[in-house]
N, C-alpha and C positions, 0 to 999 in steps of 0.2 A: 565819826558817828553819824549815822541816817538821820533824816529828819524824824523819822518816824518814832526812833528811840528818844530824841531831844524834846518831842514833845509830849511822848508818855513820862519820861521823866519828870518835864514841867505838872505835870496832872498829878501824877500818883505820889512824887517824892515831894516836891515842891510845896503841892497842896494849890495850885495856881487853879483858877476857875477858867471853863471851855474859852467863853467869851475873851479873858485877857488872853489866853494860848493863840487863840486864833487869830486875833490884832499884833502880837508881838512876831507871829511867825507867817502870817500870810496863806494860811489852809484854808479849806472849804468846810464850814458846819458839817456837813454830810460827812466827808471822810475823817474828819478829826473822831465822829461821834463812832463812827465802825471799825474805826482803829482801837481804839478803848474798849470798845466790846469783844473784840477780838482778841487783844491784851488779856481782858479779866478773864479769857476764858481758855486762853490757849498760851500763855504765857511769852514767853522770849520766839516762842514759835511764830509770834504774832511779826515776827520783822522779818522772814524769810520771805522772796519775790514769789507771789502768788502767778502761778499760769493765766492767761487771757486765754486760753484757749476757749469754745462755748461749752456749754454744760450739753447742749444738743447739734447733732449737723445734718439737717435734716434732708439734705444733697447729697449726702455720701453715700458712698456705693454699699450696697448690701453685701452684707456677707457672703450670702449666698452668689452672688456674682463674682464675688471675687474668687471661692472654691473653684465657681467653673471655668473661668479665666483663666486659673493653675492647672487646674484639670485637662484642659486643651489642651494650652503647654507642654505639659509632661503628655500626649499622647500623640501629639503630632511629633515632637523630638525622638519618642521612640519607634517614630512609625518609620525616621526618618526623612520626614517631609519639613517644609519652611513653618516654623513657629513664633515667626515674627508680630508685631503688634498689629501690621495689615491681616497676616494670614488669619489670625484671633479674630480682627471682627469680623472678618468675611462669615468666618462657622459660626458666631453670635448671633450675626443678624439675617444668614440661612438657614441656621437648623435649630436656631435656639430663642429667635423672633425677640432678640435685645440689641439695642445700638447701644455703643460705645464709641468714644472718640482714640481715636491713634494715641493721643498723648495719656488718656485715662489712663488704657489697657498699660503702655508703658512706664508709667507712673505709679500703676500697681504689680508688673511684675518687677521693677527695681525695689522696690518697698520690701516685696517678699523675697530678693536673692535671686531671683530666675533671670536678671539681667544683670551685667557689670559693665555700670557705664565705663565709655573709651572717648570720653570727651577730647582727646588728640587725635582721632580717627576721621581721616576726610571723609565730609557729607557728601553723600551722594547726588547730592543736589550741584556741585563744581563740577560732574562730569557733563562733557557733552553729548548727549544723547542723539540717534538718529532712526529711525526706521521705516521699512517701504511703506505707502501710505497703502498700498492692495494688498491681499490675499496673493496670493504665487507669483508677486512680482519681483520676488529675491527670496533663491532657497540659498540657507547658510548649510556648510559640511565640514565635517572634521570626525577625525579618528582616536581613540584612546586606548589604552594599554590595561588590561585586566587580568588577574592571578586568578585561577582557580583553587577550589580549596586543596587541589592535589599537588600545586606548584606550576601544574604546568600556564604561559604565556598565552592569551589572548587578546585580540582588541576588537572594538567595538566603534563601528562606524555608524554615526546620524547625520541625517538629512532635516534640517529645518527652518520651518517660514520665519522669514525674516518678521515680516509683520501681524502674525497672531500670535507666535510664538508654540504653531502647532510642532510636534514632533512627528513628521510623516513618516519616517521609516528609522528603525533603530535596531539592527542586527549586531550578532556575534559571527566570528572569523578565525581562525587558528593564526591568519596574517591577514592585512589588507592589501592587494596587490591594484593593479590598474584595473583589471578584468573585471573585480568586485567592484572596486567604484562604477564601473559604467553599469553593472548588474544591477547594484544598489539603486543607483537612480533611476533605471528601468522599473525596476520594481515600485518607486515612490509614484514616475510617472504615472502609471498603469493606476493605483491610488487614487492622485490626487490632478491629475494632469498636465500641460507641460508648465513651466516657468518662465518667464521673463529673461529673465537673469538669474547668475547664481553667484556665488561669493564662496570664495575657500581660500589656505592659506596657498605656501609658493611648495608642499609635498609635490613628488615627482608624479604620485598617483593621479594628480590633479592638474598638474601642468609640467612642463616642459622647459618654460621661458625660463629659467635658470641653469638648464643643460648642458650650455654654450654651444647646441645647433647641434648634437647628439640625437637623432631617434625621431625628430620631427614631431607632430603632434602627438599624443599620445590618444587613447582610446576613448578618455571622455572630450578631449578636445576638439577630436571628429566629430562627435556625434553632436555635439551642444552647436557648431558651426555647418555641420549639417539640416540642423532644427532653428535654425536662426535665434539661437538661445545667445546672450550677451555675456560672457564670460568673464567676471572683475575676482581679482586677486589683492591679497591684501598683502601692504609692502614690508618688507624683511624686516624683525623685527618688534613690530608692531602688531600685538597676537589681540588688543583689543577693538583691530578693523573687525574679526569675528570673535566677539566676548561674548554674544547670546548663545552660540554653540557650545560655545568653552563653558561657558558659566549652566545652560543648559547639562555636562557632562558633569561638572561638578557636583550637581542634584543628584542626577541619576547613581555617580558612588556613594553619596552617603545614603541613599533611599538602601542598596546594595548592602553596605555595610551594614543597615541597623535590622538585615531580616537575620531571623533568627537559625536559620542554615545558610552556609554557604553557599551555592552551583559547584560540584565536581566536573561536570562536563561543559563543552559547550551547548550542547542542547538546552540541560539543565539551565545554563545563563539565558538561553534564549527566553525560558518558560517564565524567568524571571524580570525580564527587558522587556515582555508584550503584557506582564501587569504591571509595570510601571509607567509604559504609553499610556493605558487606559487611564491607571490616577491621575498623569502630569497632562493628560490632554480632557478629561474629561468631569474631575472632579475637586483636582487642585486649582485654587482661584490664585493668577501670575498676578503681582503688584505691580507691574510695569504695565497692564491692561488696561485700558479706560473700564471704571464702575468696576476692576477688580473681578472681569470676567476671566472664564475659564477659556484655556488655548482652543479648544473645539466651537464655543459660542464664537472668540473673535473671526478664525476664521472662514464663519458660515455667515458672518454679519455684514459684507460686502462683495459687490462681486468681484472675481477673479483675473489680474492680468494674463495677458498671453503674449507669445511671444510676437515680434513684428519688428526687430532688427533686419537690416540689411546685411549681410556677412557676406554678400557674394566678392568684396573686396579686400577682405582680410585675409589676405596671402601670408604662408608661413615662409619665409626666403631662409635660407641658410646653405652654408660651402663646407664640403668636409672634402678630407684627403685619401686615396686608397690607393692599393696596389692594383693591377689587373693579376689575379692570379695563375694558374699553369692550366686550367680550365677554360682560361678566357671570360673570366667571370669577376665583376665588385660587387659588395653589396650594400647593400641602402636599408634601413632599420624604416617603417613609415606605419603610424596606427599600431604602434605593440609588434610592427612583425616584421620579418628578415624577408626582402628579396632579392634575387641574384639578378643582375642585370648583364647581359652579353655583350660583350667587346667584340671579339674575336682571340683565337687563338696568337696569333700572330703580333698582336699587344702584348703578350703574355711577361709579365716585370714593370710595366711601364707605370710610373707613378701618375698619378689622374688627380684632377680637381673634377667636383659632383656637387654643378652648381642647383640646386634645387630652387623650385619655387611649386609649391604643394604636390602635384602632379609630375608636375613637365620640368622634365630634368636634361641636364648639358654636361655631358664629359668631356673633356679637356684633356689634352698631354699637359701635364702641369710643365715642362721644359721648355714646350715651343709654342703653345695655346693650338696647336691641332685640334677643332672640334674630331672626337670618335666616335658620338654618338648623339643624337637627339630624341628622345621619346616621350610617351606619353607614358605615366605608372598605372599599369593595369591592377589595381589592388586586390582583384580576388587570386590573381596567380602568384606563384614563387618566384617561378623563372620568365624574365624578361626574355622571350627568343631575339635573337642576334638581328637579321636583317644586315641590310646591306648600309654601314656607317657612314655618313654623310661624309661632304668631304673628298681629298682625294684620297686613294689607297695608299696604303703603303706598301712600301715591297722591300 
């Protein structure tokens, strides 16, 4: 039994006076006297636990703030844009001149259903975070796979700052080959100008270094060691050395998926990939930005690296095996492209080593080490002419 009941009892059955109740049982005047009145008036109801909650709370969020808070929600989710608790205040207290705190916002859209917490889900606060401290002093790239509404297979290649988190160039392709990478980036340079550095995973489009000495550099490898551009690859594996691009591409499909037609064409994709640069660079506020700017403020807000690598020592060396064939000809794959280089006839069978190191190449009788040839690679031609093979003849 409560006390509360043992001491209405005492009162009402008993007939016991306030004063002995209160000496016998150790209550306070005040609430013995408001329990009684409460009793006479509200009967056995009088012993259920009354709420503490206040009668007023004069701090809490208006109504009307919280509609707009849902409101947001549901229109950036359909917009398919980030509808997080960051993204909320940003449009609060730009377009709607209200601050809110991160934990409010989240606080009232758990309350209302629009959040389900994942209290088992790692904070994003354990990861280690890294990014360049300039403007163009690390562009991140990578490529993704898109369905048209007709079935048919495209992907979609971005080029982006590592440290604004600008999207400089974001095209459609039927496929991504080497040729487009180097396009691609031509095109961002021309934009935004040249880079530091860039960062991509270990694709063949990109690099070579896992080819095992097949084809030599490829097209953007020339060109970025040409430009004394610093070239970092992220190790196998490991797809969150580039997570701002991946995670960047992830945005971009669901912005995709939540418009209300699909792209039939690639064109059509295209019309739909340069308004979504314009929101994700110029009107959507990144939470990973300091003050929760937009990718276009951050990177106009410092100046720009440039390139200033040394590469004149970064030699591409690799040894590959050929036949001389009935032409008197091997060939050597170098920058994307096939050139025949001249033996002579009279080699014609003879198994070869083709010791490269970028340019300047050494063939070999792989039987006897015979040098057959030493040259320079003249890359605008096909055919390497013959000359006279170092060495002594053969007969």
């Amino acid at each position: 039994m409560s006390k509360a009941r043992l001491v209405i009892t005492a009162i009402e059955v008993e007939g016991r006076s306030p004063a002995e109740v209160i000496a016998a049982y150790g209550v306070s005047r005040s609430w013995l006297y408001d329990l009684v009145k409460r009793y006479r008036a509200e009967g056995d109801a009088a012993f259920e636990p009354r709420s503490r909650r206040p009668r007023t709370s004069p701090t809490a969020t208006p109504a009307s703030t919280l509609e707009l808070v849902l409101r947001l929600r549901k229109e950036l989710t359909e917009s398919g844009l980030d509808a997080g608790a960051d993204t909320i205040g940003w449009h609060l207290t730009h377009h709607h001149q209200l601050t809110l705190s991160r934990a409010t916002i989240h606080r009232l859209l758990t309350r209302a259903g629009a959040v389900v917490p994942e209290p088992t889900k790692r904070p994003k606060s354990s990861y280690i975070r890294f990014a360049a401290e300039q403007p163009n002093e690390t562009w991140q790239s990578d490529f993704t796979h898109y369905r048209l509404a007709t079935g048919v297979d495209t992907e979609i290649i971005t080029w982006l700052d590592d440290h604004s988190r600008l999207a400089l160039l974001v095209s459609a392709h039927p496929r991504i080959t080497g040729s487009i990478v180097l396009a691609t980036f031509r095109q961002a340079v021309d934009l935004h100008g040249y880079p530091a550095s860039t960062l991509t995973d270990n694709g063949m489009v990109y690099t070579t270094r896992f080819s095992g000495g097949r084809g030599g550099r490829n097209h953007l490898e020339h060109e970025l060691r040409r430009l004394d551009i610093v070239q970092k690859n992220s190790r196998p594996n490991h797809p969150t050395t580039c997570g701002k691009v991946e995670r960047f591409q992830q945005t971009m499909k669901k912005w995709l998926r939540a418009q209300p037609r699909q792209p039939a064409t690639t064109a059509e994709l295209q019309t739909l990939l340069d308004q979504f640069v314009i929101e994700y660079n110029q009107h959507r506020p990144h939470r990973s930005l300091p003050h929760q700017s937009t990718p276009a403020t951050a990177y106009t807000a410092r100046p720009k690296a440039t390139p200033g690598a040394d590469r004149s020592v970064d030699t591409h060396n690799r040894v590959r095996t050929d036949r001389v064939d009935q032409t008197g000809c091997v060939t050597l794959r170098s920058a994307g492209r096939l050139h025949h280089i001249g033996i002579g006839r009279t080699h014609a069978g003879t198994h070869v080593l083709l010791l490269v190191q970028d340019q300047h190449i050494r063939v070999i009788d792989a039987a006897t080490g015979e040098l057959l040839r030493e040259l320079l690679l003249d890359p605008r031609k096909d055919y390497q002419p013959t000359g006279r093979p170092p060495g002594p003849t053969r007969r």
